[in-house]
C-alpha positions as CSV (number, residue, x, y, z in Angstrom):
1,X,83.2,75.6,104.8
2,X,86.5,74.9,103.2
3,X,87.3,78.4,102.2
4,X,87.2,79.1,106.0
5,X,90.8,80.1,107.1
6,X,92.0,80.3,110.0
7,X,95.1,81.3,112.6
8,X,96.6,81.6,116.1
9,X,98.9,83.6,118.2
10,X,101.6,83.2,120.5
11,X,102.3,85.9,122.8
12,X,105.8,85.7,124.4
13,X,106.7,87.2,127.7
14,X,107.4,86.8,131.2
15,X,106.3,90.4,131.2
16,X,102.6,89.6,129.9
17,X,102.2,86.9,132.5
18,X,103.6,89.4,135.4
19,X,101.1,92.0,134.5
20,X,104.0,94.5,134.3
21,X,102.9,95.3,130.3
22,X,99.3,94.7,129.2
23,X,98.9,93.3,126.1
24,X,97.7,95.7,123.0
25,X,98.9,93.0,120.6
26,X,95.4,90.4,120.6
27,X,92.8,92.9,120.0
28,X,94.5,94.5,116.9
29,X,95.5,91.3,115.3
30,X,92.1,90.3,116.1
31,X,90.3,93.3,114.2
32,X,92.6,93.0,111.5
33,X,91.4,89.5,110.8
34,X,88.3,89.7,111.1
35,X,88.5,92.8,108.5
36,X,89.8,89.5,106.2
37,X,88.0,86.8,106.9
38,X,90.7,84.9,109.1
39,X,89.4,83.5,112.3
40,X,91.5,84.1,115.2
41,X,90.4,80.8,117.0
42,X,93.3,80.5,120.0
43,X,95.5,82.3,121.5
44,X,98.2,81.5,124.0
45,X,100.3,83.3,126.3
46,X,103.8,81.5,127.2
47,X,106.7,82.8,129.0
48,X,110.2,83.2,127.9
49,X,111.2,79.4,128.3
50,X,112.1,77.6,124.9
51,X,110.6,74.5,125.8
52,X,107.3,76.4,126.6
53,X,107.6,78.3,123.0
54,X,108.4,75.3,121.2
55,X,105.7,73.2,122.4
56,X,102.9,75.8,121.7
57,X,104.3,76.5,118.3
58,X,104.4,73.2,117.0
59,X,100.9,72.7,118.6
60,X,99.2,75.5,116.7
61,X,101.3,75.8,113.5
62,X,99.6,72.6,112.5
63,X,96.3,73.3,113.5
64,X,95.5,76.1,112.0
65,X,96.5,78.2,108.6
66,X,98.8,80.9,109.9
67,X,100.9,81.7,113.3
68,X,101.7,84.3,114.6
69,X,103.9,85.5,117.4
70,X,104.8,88.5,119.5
71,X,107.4,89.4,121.5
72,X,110.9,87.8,122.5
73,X,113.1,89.0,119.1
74,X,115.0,91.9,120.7
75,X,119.0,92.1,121.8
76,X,118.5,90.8,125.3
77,X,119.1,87.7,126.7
78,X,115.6,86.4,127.2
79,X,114.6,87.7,123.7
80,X,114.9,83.9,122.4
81,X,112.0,83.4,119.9
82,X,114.1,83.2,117.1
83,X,116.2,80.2,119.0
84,X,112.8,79.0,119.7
85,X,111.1,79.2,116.3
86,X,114.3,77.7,114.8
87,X,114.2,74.6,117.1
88,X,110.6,74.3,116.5
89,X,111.6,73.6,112.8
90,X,114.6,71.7,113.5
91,X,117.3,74.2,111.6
92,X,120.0,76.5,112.8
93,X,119.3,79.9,114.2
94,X,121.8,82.0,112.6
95,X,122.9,85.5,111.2
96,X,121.1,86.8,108.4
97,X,123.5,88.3,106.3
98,X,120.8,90.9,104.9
99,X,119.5,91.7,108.2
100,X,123.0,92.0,109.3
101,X,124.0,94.4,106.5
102,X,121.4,96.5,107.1
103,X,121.5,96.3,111.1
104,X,125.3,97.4,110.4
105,X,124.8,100.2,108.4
106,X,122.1,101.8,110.4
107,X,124.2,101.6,113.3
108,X,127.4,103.2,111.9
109,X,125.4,105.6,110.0
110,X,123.9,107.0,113.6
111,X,127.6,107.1,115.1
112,X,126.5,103.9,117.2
113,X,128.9,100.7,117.7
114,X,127.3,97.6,116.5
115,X,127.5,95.2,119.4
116,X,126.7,92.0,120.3
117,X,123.1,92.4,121.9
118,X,122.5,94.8,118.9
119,X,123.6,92.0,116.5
120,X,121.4,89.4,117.8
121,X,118.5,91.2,115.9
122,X,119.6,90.0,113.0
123,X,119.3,86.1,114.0
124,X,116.7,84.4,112.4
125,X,116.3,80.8,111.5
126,X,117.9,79.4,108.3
127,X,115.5,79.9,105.5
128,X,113.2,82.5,106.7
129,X,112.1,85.2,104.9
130,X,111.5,88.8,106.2
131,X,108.9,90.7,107.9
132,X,110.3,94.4,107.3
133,X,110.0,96.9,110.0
134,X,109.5,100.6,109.2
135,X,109.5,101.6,112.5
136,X,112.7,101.0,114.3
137,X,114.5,98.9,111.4
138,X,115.5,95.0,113.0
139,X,113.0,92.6,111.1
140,X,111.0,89.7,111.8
141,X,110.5,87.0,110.0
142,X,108.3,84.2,108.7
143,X,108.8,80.5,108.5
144,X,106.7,78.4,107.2
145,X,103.1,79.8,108.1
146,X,104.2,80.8,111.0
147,X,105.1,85.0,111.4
148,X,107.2,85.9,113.8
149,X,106.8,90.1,114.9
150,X,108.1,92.2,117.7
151,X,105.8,92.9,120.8
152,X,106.1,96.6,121.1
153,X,102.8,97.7,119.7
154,X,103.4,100.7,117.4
155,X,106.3,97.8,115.6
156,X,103.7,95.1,115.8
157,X,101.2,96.9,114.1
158,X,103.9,98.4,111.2
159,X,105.2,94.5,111.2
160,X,101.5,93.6,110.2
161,X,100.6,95.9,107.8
162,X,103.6,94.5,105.7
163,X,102.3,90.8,106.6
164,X,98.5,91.6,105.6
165,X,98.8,91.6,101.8
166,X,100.5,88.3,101.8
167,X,97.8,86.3,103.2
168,X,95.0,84.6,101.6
169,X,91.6,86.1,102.8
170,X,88.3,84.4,103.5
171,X,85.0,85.0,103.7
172,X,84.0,87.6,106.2
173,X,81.9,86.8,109.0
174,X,78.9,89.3,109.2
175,X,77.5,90.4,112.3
176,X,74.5,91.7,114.3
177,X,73.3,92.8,117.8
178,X,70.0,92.3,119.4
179,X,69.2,94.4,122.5
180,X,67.5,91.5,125.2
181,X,65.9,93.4,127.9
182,X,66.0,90.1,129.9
183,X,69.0,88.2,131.8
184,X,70.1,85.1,130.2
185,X,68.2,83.0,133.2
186,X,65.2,84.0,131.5
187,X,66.2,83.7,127.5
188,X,68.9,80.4,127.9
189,X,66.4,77.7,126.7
190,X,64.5,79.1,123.8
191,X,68.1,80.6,122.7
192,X,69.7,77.4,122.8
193,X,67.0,76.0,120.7
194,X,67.6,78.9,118.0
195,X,71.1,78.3,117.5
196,X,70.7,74.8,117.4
197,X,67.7,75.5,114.6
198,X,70.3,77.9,112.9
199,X,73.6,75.7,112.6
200,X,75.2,78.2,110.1
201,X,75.2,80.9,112.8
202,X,77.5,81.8,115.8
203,X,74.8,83.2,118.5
204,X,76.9,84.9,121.6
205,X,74.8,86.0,124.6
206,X,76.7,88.9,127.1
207,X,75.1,89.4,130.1
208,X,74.9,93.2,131.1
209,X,74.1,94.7,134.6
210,X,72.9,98.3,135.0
211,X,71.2,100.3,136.9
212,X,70.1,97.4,139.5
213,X,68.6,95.1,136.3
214,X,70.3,92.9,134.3
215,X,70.2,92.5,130.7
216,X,71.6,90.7,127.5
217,X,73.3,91.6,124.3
218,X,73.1,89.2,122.0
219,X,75.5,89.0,118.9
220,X,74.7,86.7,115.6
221,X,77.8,86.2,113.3
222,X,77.8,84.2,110.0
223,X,79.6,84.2,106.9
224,X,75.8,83.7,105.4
225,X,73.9,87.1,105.0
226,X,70.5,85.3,104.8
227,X,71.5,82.7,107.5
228,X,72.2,85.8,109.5
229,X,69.0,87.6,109.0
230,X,66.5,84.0,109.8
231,X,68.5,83.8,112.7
232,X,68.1,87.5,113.8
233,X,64.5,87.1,113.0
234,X,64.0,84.6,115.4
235,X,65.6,86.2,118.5
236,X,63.6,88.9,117.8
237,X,60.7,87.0,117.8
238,X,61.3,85.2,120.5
239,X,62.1,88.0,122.7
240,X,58.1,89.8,121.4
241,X,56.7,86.7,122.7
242,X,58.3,87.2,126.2
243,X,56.4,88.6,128.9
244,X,58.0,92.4,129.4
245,X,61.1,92.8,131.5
246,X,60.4,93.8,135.3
């Protein structure tokens, strides 16, 4: 389908990798979407080393229609995704003299000094636009197609909400379940054979264990509500032919 869009995510942190903070970012991003009709299709995770962010940015900012990145925009030292992103696109990282304005103001308005860590949220790579934040003020920014958020959830989230209406949306994939009473030793062949009958489907099988037995859940996704339904049909008759789970 050539209306089919697509993206990817970059989640930034030594943090992440550590297990020290469990990521809440994927799943949202991923539901959000979906909700759309953007196909998250990859997602990597990448510590705070710019050669390491570089690389997987220019990997996926070609490969699919949108980017997008968490973490690694603060006023730390190892908050370097904008130094990253920058050098991914071969400009400058520099101050953004809006971002800096408002970072200023903010700060002398709450009886704070503006200091150097603090200014460092305003650095953004020459010719970026902003992504605003309503939560806690410092933005993000987007370059290109690729978007470039905070990792703290609740600013995330806000980030995305602004980043949402500017996207283009596709054609959202539909969905059903089909309860299998049967493990996937027993229903593997004659599945396989259904999705390769049913090529404009996505058939995912998750075993299930429970009570001593083990079972199946099978999901059919496709963009194609009558594709959807032959294919449902067909599991379903498939599974009445089988003898009767023991």
């Amino acid at each position: 389908m050539s209306d089919i869009i697509t993206a990817a995510m970059v989640v930034i942190g030594d943090e992440i990798l550590s297990g020290r903070t469990k990521d809440k970012n994927i799943g949202h991003l991923a539901d959000i979407l979906a909700a759309i009709g953007i196909d998250l299709k990859e997602v990597r995770i990448v510590p705070d080393e710019e050669d390491e962010i570089v690389a997987a940015i220019n990997a996926l900012r070609v490969k699919y229609t949108y980017l997008f990145t968490t973490g690694g925009i603060g006023p730390t030292h190892d908050d370097i995704t904008a130094d990253s992103v920058a050098k991914a696109f071969g400009v400058p990282c520099e101050y953004d003299a809006k971002a800096y304005a408002m970072l200023e103001a903010s700060y002398a308005t709450r009886g704070l000094e503006f200091t150097e860590a603090r200014k460092r949220m305003a650095r953004m790579p020459v010719g970026a636009d902003h992504i605003d934040n309503p939560v806690s003020l410092a933005p993000g920014f987007r370059i290109g197609n690729v978007h470039v958020m905070a990792g703290v959830p609740a600013i995330f989230q806000a980030m995305l909400d602004n980043v949402v209406p500017t996207l283009r949306s596709g054609v959202v994939m539909l969905s059903a379940t089909v309860h299998c009473p049967h493990g996937e030793g027993v229903i593997g062949g004659p599945l396989g054979d259904i999705q390769k009958a049913n090529p404009d489907t996505i058939i995912g099988s998750y075993p299930k264990y429970l009570d001593g037995k083990f079972w199946t859940e099978l999901v059919v996704r496709s963009r194609s509500a009558e594709s959807l339904a032959r294919a449902k049909g067909e599991i379903e008759a498939m599974l009445a032919g089988l003898q009767p789970a023991s």
